[in-house]
TORMARMAR-22616 format. One record per residue (C-alpha): residue in one letter; x, y, z; residue number from 1. Coordinates in pm, whole numbers. Each point is the difference from the previous one (the first is absolute). Layout:
<vexlos>
["a" [X Y Z] NUM],
...
</vexlos>
This chain:
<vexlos>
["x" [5914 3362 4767] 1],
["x" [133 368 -59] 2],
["x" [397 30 -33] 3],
["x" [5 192 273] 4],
["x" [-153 -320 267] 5],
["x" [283 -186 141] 6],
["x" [95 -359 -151] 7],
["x" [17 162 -389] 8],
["x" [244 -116 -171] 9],
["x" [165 -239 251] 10],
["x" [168 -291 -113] 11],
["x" [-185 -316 -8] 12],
["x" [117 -122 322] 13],
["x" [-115 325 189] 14],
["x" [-329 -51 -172] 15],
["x" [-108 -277 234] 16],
["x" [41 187 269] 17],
["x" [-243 221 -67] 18],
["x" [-288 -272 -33] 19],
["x" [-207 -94 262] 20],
["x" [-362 88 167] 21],
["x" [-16 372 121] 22],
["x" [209 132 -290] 23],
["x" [33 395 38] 24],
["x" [-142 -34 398] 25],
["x" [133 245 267] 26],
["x" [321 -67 176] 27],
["x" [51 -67 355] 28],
["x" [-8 -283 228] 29],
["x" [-250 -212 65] 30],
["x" [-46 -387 112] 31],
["x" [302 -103 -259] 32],
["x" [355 13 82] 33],
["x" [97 328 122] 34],
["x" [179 267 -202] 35],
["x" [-173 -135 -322] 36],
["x" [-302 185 -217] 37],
["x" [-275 -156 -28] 38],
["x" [107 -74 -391] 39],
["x" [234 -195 179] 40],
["x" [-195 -185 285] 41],
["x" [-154 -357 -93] 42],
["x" [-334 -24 -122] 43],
["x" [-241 -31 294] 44],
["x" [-392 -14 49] 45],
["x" [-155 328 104] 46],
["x" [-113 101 332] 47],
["x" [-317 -113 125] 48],
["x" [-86 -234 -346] 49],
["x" [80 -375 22] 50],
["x" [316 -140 -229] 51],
["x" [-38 -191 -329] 52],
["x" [-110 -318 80] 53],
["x" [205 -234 -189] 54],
["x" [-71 -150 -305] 55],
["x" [17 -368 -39] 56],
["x" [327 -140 -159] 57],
["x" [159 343 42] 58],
["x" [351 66 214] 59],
["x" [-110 242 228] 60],
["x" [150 363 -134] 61],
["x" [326 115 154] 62],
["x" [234 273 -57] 63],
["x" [398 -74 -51] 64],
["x" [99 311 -46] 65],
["x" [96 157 -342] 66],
["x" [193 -192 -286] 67],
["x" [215 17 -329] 68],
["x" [-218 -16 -273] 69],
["x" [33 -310 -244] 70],
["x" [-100 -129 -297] 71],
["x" [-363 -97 -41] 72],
["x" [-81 -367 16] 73],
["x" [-276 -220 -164] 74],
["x" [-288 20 247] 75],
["x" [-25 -308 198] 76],
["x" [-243 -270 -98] 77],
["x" [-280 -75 239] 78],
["x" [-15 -318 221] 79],
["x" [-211 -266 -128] 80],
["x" [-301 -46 177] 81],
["x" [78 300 212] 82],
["x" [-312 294 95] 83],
["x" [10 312 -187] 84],
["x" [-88 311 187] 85],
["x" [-210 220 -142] 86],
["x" [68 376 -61] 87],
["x" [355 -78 -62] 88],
["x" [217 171 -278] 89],
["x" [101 -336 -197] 90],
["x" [-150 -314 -95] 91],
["x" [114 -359 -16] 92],
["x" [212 -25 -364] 93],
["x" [115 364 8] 94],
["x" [-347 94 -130] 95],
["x" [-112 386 56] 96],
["x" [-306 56 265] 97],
["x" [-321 -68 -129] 98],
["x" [112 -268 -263] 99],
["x" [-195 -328 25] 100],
["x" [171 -319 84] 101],
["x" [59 -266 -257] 102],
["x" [-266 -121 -163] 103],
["x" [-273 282 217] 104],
["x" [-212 174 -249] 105],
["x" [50 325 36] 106],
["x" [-268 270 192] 107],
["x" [-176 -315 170] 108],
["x" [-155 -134 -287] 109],
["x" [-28 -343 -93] 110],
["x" [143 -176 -253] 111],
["x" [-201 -220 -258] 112],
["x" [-217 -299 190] 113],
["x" [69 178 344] 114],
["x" [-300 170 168] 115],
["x" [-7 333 140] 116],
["x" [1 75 358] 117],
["x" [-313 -52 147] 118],
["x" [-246 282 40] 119],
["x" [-82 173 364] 120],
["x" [-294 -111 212] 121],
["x" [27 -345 3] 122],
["x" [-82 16 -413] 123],
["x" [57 -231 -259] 124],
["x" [326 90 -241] 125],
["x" [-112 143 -349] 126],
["x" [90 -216 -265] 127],
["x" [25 167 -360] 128],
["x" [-180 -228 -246] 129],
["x" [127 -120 -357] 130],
["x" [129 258 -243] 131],
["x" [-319 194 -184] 132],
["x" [-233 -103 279] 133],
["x" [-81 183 345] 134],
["x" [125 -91 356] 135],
["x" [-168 -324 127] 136],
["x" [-365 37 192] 137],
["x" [-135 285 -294] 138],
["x" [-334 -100 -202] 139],
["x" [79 -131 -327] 140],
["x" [-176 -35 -347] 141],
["x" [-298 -201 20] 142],
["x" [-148 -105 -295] 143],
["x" [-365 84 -141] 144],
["x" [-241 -223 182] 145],
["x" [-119 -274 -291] 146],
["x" [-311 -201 83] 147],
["x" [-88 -148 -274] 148],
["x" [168 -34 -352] 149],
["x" [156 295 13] 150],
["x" [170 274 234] 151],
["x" [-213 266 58] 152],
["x" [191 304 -198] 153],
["x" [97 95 -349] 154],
["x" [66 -320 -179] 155],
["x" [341 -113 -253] 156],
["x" [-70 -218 -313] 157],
["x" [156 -368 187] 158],
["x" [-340 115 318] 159],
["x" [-267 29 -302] 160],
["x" [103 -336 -152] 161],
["x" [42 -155 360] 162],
["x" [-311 161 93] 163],
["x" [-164 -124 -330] 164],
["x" [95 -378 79] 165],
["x" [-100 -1 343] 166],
["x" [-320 142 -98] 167],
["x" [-55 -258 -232] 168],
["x" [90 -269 233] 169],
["x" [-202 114 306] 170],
["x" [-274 83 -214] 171],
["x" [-6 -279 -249] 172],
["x" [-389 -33 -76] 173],
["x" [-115 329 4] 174],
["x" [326 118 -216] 175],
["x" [-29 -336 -238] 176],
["x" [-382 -17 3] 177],
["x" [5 344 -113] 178],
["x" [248 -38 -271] 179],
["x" [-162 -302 -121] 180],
["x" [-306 176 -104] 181],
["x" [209 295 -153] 182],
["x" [127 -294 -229] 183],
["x" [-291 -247 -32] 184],
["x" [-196 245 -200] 185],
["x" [231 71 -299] 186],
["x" [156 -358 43] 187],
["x" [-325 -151 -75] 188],
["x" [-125 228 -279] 189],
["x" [318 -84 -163] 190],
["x" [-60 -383 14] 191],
["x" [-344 16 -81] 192],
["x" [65 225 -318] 193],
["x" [281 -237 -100] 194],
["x" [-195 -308 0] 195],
["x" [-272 176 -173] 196],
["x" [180 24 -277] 197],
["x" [232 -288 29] 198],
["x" [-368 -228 -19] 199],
["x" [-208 210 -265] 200],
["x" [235 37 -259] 201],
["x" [119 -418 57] 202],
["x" [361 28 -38] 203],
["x" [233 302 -101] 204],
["x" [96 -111 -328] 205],
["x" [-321 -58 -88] 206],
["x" [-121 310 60] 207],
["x" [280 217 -117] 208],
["x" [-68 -179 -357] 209],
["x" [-417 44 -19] 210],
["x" [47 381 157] 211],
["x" [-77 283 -217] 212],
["x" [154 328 73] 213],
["x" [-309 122 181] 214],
["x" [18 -280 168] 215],
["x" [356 80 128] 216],
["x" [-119 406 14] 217],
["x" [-293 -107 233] 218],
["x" [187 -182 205] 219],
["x" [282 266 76] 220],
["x" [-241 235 76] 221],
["x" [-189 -248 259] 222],
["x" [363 -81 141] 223],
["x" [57 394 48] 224],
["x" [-338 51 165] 225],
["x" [49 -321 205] 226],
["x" [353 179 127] 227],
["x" [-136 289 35] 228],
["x" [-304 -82 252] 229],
["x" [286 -254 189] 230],
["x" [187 276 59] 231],
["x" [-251 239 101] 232],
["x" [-131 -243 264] 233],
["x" [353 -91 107] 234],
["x" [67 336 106] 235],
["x" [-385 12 195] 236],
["x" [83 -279 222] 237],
["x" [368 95 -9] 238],
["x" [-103 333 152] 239],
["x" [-259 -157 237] 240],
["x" [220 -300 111] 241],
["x" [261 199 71] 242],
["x" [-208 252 245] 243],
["x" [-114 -299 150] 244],
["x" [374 -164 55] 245],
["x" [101 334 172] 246],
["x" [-169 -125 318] 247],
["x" [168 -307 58] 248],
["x" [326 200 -14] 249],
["x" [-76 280 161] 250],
["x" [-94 -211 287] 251],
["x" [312 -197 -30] 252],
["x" [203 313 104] 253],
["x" [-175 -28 375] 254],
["x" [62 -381 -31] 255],
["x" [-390 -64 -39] 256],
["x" [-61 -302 -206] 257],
["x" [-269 48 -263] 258],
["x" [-217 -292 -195] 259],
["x" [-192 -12 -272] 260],
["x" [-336 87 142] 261],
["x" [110 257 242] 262],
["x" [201 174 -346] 263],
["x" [-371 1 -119] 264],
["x" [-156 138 257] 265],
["x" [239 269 58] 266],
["x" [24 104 -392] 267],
["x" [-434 -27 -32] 268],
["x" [-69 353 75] 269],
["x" [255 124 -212] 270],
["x" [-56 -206 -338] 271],
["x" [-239 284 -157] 272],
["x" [281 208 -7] 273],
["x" [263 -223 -113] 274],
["x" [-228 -88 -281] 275],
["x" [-58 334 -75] 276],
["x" [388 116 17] 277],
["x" [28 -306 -246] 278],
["x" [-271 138 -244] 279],
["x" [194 338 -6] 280],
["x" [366 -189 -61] 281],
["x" [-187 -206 -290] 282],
["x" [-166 257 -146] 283],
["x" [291 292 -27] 284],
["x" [247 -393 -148] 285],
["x" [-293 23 -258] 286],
["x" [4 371 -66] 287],
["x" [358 -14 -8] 288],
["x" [5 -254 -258] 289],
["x" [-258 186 -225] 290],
["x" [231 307 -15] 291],
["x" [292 -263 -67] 292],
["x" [-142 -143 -305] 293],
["x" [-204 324 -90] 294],
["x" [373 169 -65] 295],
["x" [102 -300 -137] 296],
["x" [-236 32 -294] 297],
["x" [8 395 -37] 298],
["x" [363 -51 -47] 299],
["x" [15 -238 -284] 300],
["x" [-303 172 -143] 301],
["x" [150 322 -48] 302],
["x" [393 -74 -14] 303],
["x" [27 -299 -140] 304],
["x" [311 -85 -97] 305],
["x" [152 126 318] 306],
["x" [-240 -170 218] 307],
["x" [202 -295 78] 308],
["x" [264 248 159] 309],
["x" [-196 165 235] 310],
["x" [-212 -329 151] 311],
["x" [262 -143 171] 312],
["x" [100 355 192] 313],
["x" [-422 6 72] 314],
["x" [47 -344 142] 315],
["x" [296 20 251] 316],
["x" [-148 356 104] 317],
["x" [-366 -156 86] 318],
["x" [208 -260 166] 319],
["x" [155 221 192] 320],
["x" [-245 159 96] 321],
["x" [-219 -271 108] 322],
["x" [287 -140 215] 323],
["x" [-7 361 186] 324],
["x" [-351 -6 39] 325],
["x" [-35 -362 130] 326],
["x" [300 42 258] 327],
["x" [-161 297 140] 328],
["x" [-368 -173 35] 329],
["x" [173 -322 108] 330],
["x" [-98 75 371] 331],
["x" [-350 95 -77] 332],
["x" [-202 -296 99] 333],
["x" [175 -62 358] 334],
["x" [-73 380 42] 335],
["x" [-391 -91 -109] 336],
["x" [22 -272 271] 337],
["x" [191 99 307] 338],
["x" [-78 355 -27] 339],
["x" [-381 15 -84] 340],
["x" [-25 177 -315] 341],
["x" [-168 0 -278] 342],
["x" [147 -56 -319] 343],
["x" [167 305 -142] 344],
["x" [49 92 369] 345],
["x" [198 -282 -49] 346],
["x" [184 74 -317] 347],
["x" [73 344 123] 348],
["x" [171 -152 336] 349],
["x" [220 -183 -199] 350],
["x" [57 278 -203] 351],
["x" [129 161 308] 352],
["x" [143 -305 202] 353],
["x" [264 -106 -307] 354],
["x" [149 400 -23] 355],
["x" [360 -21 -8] 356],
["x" [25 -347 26] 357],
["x" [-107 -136 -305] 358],
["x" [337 -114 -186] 359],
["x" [54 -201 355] 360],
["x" [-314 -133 -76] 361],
["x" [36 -99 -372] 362],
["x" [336 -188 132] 363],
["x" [-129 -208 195] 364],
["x" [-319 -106 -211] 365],
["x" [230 -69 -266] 366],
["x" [230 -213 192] 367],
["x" [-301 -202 160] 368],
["x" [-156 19 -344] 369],
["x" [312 -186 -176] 370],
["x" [33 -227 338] 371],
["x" [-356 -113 -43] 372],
["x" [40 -81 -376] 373],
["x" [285 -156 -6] 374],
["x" [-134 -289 258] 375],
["x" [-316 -10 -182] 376],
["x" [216 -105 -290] 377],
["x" [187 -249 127] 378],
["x" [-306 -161 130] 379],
["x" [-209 78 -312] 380],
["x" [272 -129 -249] 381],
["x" [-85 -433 97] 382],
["x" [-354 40 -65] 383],
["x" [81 200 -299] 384],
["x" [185 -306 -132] 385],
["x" [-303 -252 105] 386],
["x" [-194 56 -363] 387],
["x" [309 -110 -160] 388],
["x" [43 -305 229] 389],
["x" [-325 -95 -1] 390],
["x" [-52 50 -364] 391],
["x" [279 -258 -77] 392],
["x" [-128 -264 285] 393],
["x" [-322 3 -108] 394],
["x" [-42 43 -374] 395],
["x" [351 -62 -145] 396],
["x" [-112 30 -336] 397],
["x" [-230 266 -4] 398],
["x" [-325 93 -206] 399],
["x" [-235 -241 266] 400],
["x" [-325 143 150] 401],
["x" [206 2 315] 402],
["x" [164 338 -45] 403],
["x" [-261 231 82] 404],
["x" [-83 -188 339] 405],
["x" [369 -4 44] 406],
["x" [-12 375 -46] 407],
["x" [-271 103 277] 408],
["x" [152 -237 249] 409],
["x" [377 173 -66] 410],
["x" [-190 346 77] 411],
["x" [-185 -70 292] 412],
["x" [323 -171 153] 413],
["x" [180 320 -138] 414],
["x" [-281 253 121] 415],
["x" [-16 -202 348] 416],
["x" [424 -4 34] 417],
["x" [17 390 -106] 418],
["x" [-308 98 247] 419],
["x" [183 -147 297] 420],
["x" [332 159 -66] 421],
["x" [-190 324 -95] 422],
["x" [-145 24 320] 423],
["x" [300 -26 167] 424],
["x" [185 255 -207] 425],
["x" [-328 268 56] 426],
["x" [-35 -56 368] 427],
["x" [360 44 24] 428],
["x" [-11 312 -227] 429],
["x" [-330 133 203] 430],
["x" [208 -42 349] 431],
["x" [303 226 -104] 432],
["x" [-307 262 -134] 433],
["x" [-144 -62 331] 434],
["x" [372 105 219] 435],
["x" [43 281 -285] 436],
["x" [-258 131 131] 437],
["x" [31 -18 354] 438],
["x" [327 124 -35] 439],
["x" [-52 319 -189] 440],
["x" [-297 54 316] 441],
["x" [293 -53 275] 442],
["x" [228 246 -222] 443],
["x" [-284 259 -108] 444],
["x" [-275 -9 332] 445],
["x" [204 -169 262] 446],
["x" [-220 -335 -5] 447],
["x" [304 -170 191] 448],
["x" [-121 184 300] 449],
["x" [-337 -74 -15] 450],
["x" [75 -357 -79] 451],
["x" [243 -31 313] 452],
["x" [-311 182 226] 453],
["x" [-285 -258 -100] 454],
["x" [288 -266 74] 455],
["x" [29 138 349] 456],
["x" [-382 39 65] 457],
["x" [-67 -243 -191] 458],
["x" [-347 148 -162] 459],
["x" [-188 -122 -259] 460],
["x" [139 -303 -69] 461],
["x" [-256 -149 -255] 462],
["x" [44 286 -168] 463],
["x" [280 132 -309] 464],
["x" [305 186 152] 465],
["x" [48 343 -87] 466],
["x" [-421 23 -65] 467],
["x" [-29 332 245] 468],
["x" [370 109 -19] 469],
["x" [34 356 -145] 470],
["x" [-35 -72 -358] 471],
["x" [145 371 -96] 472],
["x" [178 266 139] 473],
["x" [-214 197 276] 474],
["x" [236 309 -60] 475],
["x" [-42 113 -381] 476],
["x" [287 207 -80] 477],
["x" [199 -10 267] 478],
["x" [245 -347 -82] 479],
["x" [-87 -348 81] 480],
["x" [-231 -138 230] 481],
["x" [124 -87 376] 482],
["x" [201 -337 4] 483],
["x" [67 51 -347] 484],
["x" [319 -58 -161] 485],
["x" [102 301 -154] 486],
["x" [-8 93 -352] 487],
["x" [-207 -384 -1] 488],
["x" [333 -145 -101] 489],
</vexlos>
């Protein structure tokens, strides 16, 4: 308002007079009292358009002409239980428009526990699910299908020595059998060669006292070659059994039990090669033994003195080295079996297979390694203390006839005892080979996809899982194959 309009400046009780509807309207008479503006007239509906209906719990609007102005009062507080219109310029309380009532969220939404309004069309209301997780009614993780001993994708350490007891357990012939004949061999030599010399020479006292030094020479030497040709053909039926024990748990994976004769028949066609990728193991153990000893004598040929220094940095480094070497060829003879090759075929797939993962794999063979030896010790350590026992049952006094029988009965108990728990301990160790292997295959080729598509066609089910998956990478130099996890991690 300009200082020029009229009502500017008037004293407070002229400026009520100047409120009302139709402020600044034309003069003149209309349907009011006569000889009054229209400023002045009471407020009335317009011509033609239908009053104000009126309000519930509202006086009906009147006009009493104009008053003295006062001093403001506390707004009234609404009735109790009385309507509220809407649209109007207060609120129950003395709140401003727009304000929620007590205890009304504000903008609609609800509080904690309370659902929200429900949607249009007749739908359901959305309810938010728990904090981190989507709304109710979206798909979920699922986890890897697992239909045998374990779940079909890269495996952790606790699935490979889960997977390694429930192979043993569903398998317990074929995986025993096996392990017993891995043991038999070099349990028996070792009893025979005992009581060979337990019974020719009488008693040991009596020999150490008539034995000449050639006597003692010959007979180190016959011990060495009698180790040495034990340990070559532990490691040919090591390699061979353990080709052979791949099947059972390879077939375990597609929950397909396995016995002993089926393991056989499966394994026939493939023993030339596992007895050839033994021969080539064998033979570079020998030639790496040659060179071993051949430095060992140039050295203390030529330096002497100094000799002694440097032998024990050539040991640890051949021992380091051979540990490389055997982790990465570890896989070898499941590759010879389930993949079809021959035997450096073989060698060179596990070449390939254990890239970037080998100090994963050294972990865990050590751990199942120490795991395996320490039970075989506890077990082992009675029937080490039976010679003793029996020894001081039997012939208290010593020196009787009695002691070399005593002796070949202790072994073969010994040799029997130590076969038995050996067997256990090298299946075991053969299973967790067996899963190493099929899990660098999921990470590397994708086999976990292959494996779930022969579950769902179910084909060749006398056959070995993963047989006629994709045993390399179809796309050479461009990544991983398809399926694959990447980087084979």
């Amino acid at each position: 308002m300009s200082p020029h309009e009229p009502g500017h400046g008037n004293p407070p009780e002229e400026r009520g007079k100047d409120r009302g509807d139709g402020d600044g309207g034309p003069t003149g008479t209309g349907a009011g009292i006569p000889g009054r503006t229209a400023r002045d007239q009471p407020w009335a509906a317009p011509a033609g358009q239908p009053g104000n209906p009126q309000q519930p719990g509202w006086p009906a609007p009147a006009w009493n002409g104009p008053g003295t102005w006062q001093q403001p009062t506390q707004p009234q507080q609404w009735p109790q239980n009385a309507p509220y219109p809407s649209g109007g310029t207060s609120r129950p309380g003395g709140t401003y428009p727009g304000a929620p009532y007590a205890g009304q969220p504000y903008n609609g939404a609800p509080y904690a526990g309370q659902p929200y309004p429900g949607s249009p069309y007749n739908q359901p209301p959305h309810y938010a699910g728990p904090f981190g997780a989507g709304p109710y009614g979206q798909a979920r993780y699922v986890a890897p299908p697992k239909p045998g001993i374990i779940p079909l994708r890269p495996l952790m350490f606790g699935e490979i020595l889960d997977g390694s007891f429930q192979s043993l357990r569903r398998n317990a012939k074929a995986m025993l059998g096996a392990g017993l004949l891995a043991q038999s061999l070099s349990a028996i030599l070792a009893a025979v060669l005992t009581g060979v010399l337990a019974t020719s020479s009488g008693t040991i006292e009596s020999w150490a006292k008539t034995a000449s030094r050639t006597d003692v020479a010959s007979l180190g030497i016959g011990l060495m070659v009698t180790f040495a040709v034990l340990s070559i053909l532990s490691v040919f039926m090591s390699v061979v059994l353990q080709g052979a024990m791949v099947v059972p748990v390879a077939r375990s994976v597609l929950n397909r039990p396995t016995g002993f004769r089926r393991m056989l028949s499966l394994v026939r066609p493939r023993i030339g090669a596992l007895a050839g990728l033994a021969a080539v193991l064998v033979a570079a153990a020998l030639a790496a033994m040659a060179l071993f000893f051949a430095l060992i004598v140039l050295l203390f040929s030529n330096v002497r003195g100094a000799a002694a220094l440097l032998v024990i940095p050539l040991m640890f480094g051949f021992a380091a080295v051979f540990l490389w070497v055997a982790i990465k060829l570890m896989v070898a003879p499941a590759a010879v079996v389930i993949e079809e090759l021959g035997a450096l075929a073989g060698l060179r797939r596990s070449w390939e297979l254990t890239r970037t993962n080998w100090w994963r794999i050294l972990g865990i063979t050590l751990v199942v390694g120490i795991l395996v030896a320490v039970i075989t010790q506890v077990v082992l350590i009675p029937a080490s203390l039976l010679p003793t026992v029996l020894s001081g049952v039997v012939s208290p006094h010593g020196g009787s006839g009695q002691d070399a029988t005593l002796t070949v009965a202790v072994s073969i108990i010994t040799a029997v005892v130590g076969a038995l728990v050996g067997a256990v301990g090298y299946a075991f160790q053969t299973s967790v080979m067996a899963l190493l292997y099929m899990d660098l295959r999921m990470r590397k080729d994708g086999l976990d996809i292959a494996l779930l598509r022969d579950m769902e066609t179910g084909a060749d089910p006398d056959g070995i899982p993963g047989r006629k998956a994709v045993a390399a990478n179809p796309y050479p130099g461009y990544g991983t194959a398809p399926g694959a996890w990447s980087d084979g991690r």
